[in-house]
N, C-alpha and C positions, 0 to 999 in steps of 0.2 A: 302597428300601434301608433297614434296620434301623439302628441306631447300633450295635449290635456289627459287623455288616457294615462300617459305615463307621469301625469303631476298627482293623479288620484292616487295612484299606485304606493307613493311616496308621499299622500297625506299626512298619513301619522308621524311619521319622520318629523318632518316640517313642523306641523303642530307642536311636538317633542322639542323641537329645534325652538321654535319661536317661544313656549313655557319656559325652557331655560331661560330663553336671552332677556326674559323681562325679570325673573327671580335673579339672572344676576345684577342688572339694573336695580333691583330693591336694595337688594345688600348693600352693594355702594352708598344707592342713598342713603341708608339710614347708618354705615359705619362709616364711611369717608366723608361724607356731607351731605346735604341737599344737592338735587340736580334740578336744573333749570328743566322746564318741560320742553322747549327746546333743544338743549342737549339731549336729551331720553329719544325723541323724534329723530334727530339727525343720526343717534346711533343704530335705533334701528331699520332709518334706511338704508344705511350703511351694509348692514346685516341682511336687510332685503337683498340687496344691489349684489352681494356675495353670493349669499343663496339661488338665486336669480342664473346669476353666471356658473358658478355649480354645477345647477340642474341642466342648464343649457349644453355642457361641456359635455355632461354626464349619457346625455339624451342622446346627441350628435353619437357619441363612443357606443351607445348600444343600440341605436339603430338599427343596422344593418343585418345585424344577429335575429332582432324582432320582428321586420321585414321579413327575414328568411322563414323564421318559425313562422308567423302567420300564413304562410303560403303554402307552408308543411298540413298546419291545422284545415285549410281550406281544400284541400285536395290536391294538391301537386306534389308528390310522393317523386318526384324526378329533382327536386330543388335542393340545393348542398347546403349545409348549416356552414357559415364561414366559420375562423377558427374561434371566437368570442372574445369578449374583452376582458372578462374576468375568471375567476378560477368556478363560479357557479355555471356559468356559459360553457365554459371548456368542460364540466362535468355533465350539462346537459347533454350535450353536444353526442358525447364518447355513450350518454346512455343510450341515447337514441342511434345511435350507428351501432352499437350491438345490439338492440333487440330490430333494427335493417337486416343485417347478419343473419341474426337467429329466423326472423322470415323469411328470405332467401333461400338458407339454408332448407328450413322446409317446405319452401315451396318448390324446391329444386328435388326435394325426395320425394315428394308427394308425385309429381310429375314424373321419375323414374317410375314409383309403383304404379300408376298409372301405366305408362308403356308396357313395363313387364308384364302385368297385368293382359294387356291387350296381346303382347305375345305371343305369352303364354294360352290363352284362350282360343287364337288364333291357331297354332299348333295340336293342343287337346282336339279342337271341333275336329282337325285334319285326321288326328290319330283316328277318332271314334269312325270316321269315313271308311277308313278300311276294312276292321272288323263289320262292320253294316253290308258292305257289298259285299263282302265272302260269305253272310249270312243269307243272301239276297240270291247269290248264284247257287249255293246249296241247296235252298230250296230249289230251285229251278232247274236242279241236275236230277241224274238220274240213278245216281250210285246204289250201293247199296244204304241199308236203314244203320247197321253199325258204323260205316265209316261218316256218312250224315252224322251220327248222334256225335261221332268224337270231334268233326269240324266245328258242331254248332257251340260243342263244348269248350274249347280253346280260344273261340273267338269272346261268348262272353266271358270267360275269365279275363279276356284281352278288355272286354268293356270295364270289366268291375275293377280291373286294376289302373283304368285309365280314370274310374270316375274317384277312387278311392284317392288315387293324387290329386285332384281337383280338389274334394274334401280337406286333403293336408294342408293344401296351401292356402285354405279359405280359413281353416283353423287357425295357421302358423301366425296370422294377424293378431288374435285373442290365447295367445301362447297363454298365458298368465291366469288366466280363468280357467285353462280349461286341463292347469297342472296340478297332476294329486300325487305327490311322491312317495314311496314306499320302498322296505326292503324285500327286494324281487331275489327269488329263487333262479339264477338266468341261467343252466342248463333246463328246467324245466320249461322255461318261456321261449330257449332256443327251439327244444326241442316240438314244441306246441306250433311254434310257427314254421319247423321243417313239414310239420305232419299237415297242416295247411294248403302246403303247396305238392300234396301228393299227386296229384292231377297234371300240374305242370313238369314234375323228375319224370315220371310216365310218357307222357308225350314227348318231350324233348329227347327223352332216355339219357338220362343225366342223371348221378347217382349220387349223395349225399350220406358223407360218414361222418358224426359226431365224435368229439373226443372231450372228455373231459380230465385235464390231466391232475385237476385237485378238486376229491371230491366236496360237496358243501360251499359252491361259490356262490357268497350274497354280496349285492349291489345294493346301492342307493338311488333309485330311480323312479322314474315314472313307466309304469308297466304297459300303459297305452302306449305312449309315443313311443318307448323301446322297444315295441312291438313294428312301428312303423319301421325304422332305421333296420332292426333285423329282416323283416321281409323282404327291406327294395335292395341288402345287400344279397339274398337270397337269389329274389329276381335278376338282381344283374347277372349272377355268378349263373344262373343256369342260362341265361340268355344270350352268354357270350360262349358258351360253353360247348364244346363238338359231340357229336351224338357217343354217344357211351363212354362220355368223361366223367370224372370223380371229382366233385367238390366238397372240402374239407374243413368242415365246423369245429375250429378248438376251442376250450375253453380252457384256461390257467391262471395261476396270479403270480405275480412277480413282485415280493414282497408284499406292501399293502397294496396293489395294484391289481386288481384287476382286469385280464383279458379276453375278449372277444375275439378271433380271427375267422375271416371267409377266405378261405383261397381254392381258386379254380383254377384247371389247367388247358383254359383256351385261350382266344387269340393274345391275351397281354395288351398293353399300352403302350404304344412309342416312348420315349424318354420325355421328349419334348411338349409332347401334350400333359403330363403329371402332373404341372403348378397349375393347370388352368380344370381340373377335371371334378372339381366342384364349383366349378360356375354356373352360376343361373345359363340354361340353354344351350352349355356346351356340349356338343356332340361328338366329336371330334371322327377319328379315322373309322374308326370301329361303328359308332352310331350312325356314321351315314353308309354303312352297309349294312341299317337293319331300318327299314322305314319307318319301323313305331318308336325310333327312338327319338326324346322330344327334349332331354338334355335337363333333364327337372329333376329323377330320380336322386342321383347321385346329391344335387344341390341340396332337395330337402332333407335328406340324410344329414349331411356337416348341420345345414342350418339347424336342425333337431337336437343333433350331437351340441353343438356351442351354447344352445338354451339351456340344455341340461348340465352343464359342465361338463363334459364328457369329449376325448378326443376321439378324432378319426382321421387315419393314415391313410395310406396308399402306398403299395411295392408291386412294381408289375417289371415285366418283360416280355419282349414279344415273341409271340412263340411259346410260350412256358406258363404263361398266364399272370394271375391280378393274387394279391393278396389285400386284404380290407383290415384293419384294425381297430376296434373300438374301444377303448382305455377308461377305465371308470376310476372316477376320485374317489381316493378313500373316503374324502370326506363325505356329509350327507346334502342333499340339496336344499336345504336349510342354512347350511354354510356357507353357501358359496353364494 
């Protein structure tokens, strides 16, 4: 900004300024005495000559700051605001380096989701690969027609559970829209989503016993997405699970608390992998000795569980197996 820029700026000021200094000039003359016109002239050069140097002082001292902002206004998003001369400056100043902050900030997540994103995508296409080519060679074999029908069977459940998580996570963006909460009957909804996966206990030969140890438990939930979180712990538990294992569905409350548990009695979890085994794409010992595993399931589960209010644990040992726990708020999700 120019000094005639910045004399506009402070026209009114001045005007203001110069309205006084002649109304105080009246008064005088007309209760102290006559003023030679002269006198009246010499005062308010005087007055000039101050104002003058003032503004000039003033001009110099905000310079640097306005220089800066206009460089900020012009495009150069790299130029630092110096600290300012005044308490309006310093306030500019701190406004604009938090809403810096607050862009950064998300342009620093958008860019995460972005990667993940790609990741993730990247991994899915890989998963879907597999089931494709055992679909590709079955055909092309010569086996019998039954054990054909149960290959082709397993592998698209392998697709539909591969595209069903793609769905989740495309969802999980418009959580908020696409949540209707309700009081769920959840031994029925467990039980609904065991009868689901009767195709996969079958195949794997993996056994599923429900328990409900207080009967009549209602939650406060959304019955869709509690629906997702009980399947993929379902999935996990049969998928880590050794052929004619037992995995065990409790249902109970503890006080106003209610519980969810999955526990299965295969391979377990190292210790050491626990704090990381809801990370986005973590796979850890166990996942990279099953090549469909793409390290998404578990994640979407907590992530589903945190939107809902709802916890989820983890207790495992290796060797002994995994227990999963999912903890519903008394309250409703309205409350929370």
């Amino acid at each position: 900004m120019n000094f005639r820029a910045y004399v506009l700026d402070r026209l009114p000021l001045l005007l203001a300024f110069a309205a006084g200094l002649v109304f105080i000039l009246l008064v005088l003359h007309l209760t102290a005495g006559p003023f030679m016109l002269s006198d009246a002239l010499y005062a308010l050069l005087l007055a000039l000559v101050f104002a003058c140097l003032i503004l000039g002082v003033d001009y110099l001292r905000h310079r640097q700051f306005r220089r800066a902002l206009a460089k900020l206004l012009a495009g150069d998003l790299n130029t630092v605001l110096p600290p300012g001369a005044n308490r309006e400056q310093r306030m500019v100043r701190q406004a604009l380096s938090a809403l810096r902050r607050d862009y950064l900030g998300r342009l620093k997540a958008n860019e995460l989701a972005a990667e993940n994103h790609r990741v993730f995508i990247d991994q899915w296409v890989h998963q879907m690969k597999t089931p494709l080519a055992v679909l590709d060679l079955s055909a092309q074999s010569d086996d019998g027609a039954a054990e054909l029908r149960a290959t082709i069977m397993a592998e698209t459940d392998s697709l539909q559970h591969g595209l069903d998580m793609m769905l989740t996570a495309a969802r999980l963006d418009r959580f908020e829209l696409d949540l209707k909460p309700a009081s769920i009957d959840l031994p029925d909804l467990v039980r609904g989503t065991v009868n689901e996966l009767k195709a996969s206990w079958l195949r794997a030969e993996v056994y599923p016993r429900v328990l409900v140890g207080t009967p009549g438990i209602t939650v406060q939930s959304d019955p869709k997405w509690l629906r997702v979180v009980a399947r993929q712990l379902l999935t996990n538990a049969i998928k880590y699970s050794e052929s004619g294992g037992l995995v065990e569905i409790t249902m109970s409350k503890r006080n106003d608390t209610s519980l969810l548990e999955v526990r299965d009695h295969g391979l377990g979890i190292p210790e050491a992998e626990l704090p990381r085994i809801f990370d986005r794409f973590f796979t850890g010992h166990n996942g990279r000795l099953r090549p469909a595993a793409t390290g998404m399931g578990l994640h979407l589960a907590a992530e589903i569980c945190s939107r809902l209010g709802h916890g989820l644990t983890v207790e495992s040992e290796v060797g002994s197996g995994s227990t999963f726990t999912v903890t519903f708020n008394p309250r409703s999700l309205t409350d929370l």
